[in-house]
C-alpha positions as CSV (number, residue, x, y, z in Angstrom):
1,X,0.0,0.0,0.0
2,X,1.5,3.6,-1.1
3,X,0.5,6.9,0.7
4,X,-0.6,9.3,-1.7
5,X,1.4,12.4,-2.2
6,X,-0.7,15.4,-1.3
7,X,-0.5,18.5,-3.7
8,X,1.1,21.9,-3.0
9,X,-0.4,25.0,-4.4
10,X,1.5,28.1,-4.9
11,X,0.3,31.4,-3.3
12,X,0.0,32.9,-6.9
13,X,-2.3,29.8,-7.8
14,X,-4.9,29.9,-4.9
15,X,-5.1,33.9,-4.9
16,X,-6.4,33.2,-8.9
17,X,-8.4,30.6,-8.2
18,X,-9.5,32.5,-5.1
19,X,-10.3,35.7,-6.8
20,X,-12.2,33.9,-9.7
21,X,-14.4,32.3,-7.0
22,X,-15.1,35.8,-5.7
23,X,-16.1,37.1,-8.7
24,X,-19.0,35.0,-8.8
25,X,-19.2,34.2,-12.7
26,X,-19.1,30.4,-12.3
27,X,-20.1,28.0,-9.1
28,X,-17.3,27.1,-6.8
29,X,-18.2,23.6,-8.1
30,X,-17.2,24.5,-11.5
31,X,-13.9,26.3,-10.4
32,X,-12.9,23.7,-8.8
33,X,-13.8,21.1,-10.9
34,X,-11.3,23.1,-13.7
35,X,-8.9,23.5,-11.8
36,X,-8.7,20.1,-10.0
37,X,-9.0,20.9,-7.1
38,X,-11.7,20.2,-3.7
39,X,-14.5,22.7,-4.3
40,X,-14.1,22.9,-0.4
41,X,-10.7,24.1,-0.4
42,X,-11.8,26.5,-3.0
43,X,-14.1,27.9,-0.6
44,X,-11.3,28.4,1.9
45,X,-9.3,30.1,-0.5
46,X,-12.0,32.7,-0.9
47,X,-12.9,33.1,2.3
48,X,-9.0,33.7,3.6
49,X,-8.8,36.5,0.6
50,X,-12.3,38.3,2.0
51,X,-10.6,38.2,5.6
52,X,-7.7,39.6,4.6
53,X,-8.2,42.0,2.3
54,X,-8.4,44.5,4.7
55,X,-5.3,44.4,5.8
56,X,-3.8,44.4,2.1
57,X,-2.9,47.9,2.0
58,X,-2.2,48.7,5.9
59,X,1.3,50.3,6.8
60,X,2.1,51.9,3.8
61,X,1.6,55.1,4.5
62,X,1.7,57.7,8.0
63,X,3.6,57.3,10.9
64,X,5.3,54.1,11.3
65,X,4.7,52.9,15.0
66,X,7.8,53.6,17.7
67,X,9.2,50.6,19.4
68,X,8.4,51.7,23.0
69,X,11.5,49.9,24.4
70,X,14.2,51.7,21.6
71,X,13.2,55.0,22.5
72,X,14.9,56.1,25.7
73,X,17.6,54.0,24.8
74,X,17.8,56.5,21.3
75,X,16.8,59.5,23.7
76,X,19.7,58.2,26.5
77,X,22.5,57.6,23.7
78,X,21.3,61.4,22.6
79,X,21.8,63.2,26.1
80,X,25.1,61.4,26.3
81,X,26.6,62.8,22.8
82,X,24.7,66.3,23.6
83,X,26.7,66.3,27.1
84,X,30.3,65.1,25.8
85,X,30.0,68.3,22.6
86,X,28.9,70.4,25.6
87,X,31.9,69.4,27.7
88,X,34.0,69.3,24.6
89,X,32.7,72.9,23.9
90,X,33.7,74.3,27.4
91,X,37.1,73.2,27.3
92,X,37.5,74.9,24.1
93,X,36.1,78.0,24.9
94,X,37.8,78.3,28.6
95,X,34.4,78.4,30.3
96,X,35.2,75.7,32.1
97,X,38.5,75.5,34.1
């Protein structure tokens, strides 16, 4: 007895055979009948392109969000160059004896 291989489908194949099921033109039956592949894995196809398309064109624009734990390491590592120029500064200038 030989286990059957199962089949792998690309990302670019599912998201086509995805979108033509959203589209409505023929039953999922039909689509997945032409495509050879389970009309119920045609239906999840469909329904994880409706639940994501929402998120499809999130983050490309505005403010990107701050990493909460960088920041007064950033702000820290700035107050330490701002001190050493100021030091630097006052030896220079013979504020400072």
């Amino acid at each position: 007895m030989s286990a059957a291989k199962r089949k792998v489908y690309g990302a670019a194949f599912k998201g086509k055979v995805g979108l033509e099921a959203i589209r409505g033109l023929k039953t999922i039956n039909e689509i997945a009948q032409e495509h050879g592949v389970h009309p119920a894995q045609v239906g999840q196809w469909k329904k994880a392109i409706q639940e994501q398309v929402g998120t499809l064109f999130e983050g490309k624009r505005g403010p990107q969000p701050v990493d909460a734990y960088s920041e007064p390491e950033r702000l820290y590592s700035e107050i330490g160059r701002l001190k050493i120029e100021l030091d630097w500064l006052k030896k220079k200038s013979g504020v400072c004896p």
